[in-house]
Structures are given as structure tokens and as C-alpha cells.
N, C-alpha and C positions, 0 to 999 in steps of 0.2 A: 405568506405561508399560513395554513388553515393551523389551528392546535394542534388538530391530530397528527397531523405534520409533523410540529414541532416536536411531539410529546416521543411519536418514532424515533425523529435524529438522538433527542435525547439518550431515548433506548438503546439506539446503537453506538453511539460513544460510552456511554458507560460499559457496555458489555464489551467493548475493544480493549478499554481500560483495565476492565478486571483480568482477562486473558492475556494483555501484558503482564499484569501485577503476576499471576501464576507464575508465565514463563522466566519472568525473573528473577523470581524466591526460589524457582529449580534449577536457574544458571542456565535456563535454553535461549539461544537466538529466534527470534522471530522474523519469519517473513508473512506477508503481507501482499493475497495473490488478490487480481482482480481488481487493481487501483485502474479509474478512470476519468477521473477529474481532478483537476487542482485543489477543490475544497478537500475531498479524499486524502489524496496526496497532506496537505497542508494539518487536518486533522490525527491523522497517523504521526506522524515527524511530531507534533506537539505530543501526544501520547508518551512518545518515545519508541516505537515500534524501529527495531533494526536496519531490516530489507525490506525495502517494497516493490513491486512488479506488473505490470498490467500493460495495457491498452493506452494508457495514458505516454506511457515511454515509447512503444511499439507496437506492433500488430503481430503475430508470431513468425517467426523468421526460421525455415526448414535449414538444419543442419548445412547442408553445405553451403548455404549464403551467410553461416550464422558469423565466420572471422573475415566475409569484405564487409559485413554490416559493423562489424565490431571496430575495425580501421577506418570506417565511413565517422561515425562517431568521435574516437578520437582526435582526428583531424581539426571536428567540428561542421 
């Protein structure tokens, strides 16, 4: 990875971080739209961010597929 690379990831984990610190000094739940990789994923969860959602879990699923997808899931 080039610095400047690095020097962005940086920037955007801190700015995740302070945005939890907010929501959690106001007692809001966070969600967390737009996850799409494991490292995402993996980074958030250490943050502490609540709910997360994306592309990583699914692709979006129109309402009336939305509870055999939901039963496809639980099953496994």
C-alpha cells in the first residue's frame, strides 16, 4: 500500500470512530450502511459500531422475497 493509501485508511477510521464516540455520548444506535468487505466489516465491530449492512451480507432483496430469504438464512 502507497502512504497515501495508508494515510486515507487512517482518515477513515478515525472519522468512524469519532461518529461512534458522538452517537454514543447521545445514547443513539448506530447503523452502518454500505459494508462490503470483511476488513469493513471487521474494522467497524472493533470500533464498536452496533448494526452493520451492505453488500457484504446481501445484494438487496425486493420485499416479497424479503421472509423466504429471511428463512433461507436461518436454516443456514
Amino acid at each position: 500500500m502507497t502512504n497515501k493509501l495508508l494515510a486515507s485508511n487512517r482518515i477513515r477510521k478515525v472519522l468512524v470512530e469519532l461518529i461512534l464516540d458522538i452517537a454514543k455520548n447521545l445514547k443513539m444506535p448506530v447503523i452502518a450502511e454500505g459494508v462490503e468487505t470483511e476488513r469493513q466489516l471487521a474494522m467497524l465491530k472493533d470500533a464498536g459500531c452496533d448494526l452493520v449492512q451492505g453488500y457484504y451480507f446481501s445484494r438487496p432483496v425486493p420485499p416479497e422475497e424479503f421472509e423466504k430469504f429471511i428463512e433461507s438464512e436461518k436454516r443456514g
